[in-house]
C-alpha positions, 0 to 999 in steps of 0.5 A: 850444519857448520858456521860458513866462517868458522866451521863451529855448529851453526844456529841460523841460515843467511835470510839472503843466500842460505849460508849455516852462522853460528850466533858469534857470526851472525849479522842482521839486515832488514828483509822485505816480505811484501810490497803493497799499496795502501789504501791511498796507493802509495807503495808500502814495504812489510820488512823485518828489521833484524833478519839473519844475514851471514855477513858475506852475501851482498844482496841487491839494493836495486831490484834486477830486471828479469826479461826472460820470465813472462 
C-alpha cells in the first residue's frame, strides 16, 4: 500500500476511514471502542487516546441518526 498523501509505502491505515499513511503523515485522534453504564448508570466511554487518523477524514463529532436500521 501506498501513503494517501505522498504516495511512499505506508505503515498504517486511518482508524476512521481506511486511507494507507506512512509514519511522516500519520496523525492521531482519540477513538471510542465502546459506550457503557457503569455500576452507578452513568455512561462511561472505553477510548484509545492515539489512534491512527490519516489527517484528511473528518469524522463525526455528533452521533448520526439512522432511521432505516430496525
Amino acid at each position: 500500500m501506498q501513503c494517501w498523501h505522498c504516495e511512499r509505502p505506508a505503515h498504517a491505515t486511518c482508524r476512521f476511514c481506511g486511507r494507507a499513511v506512512c509514519r511522516e503523515h500519520v496523525k492521531e485522534l482519540p477513538f471510542v471502542l465502546e459506550i457503557y453504564r457503569g455500576r452507578t448508570g452513568q455512561p462511561r466511554a472505553l477510548v484509545v487516546a492515539d489512534a491512527v487518523w490519516c489527517g484528511v477524514c473528518k469524522p463525526a463529532e455528533d452521533p448520526v441518526d439512522l432511521p432505516d436500521l430496525d
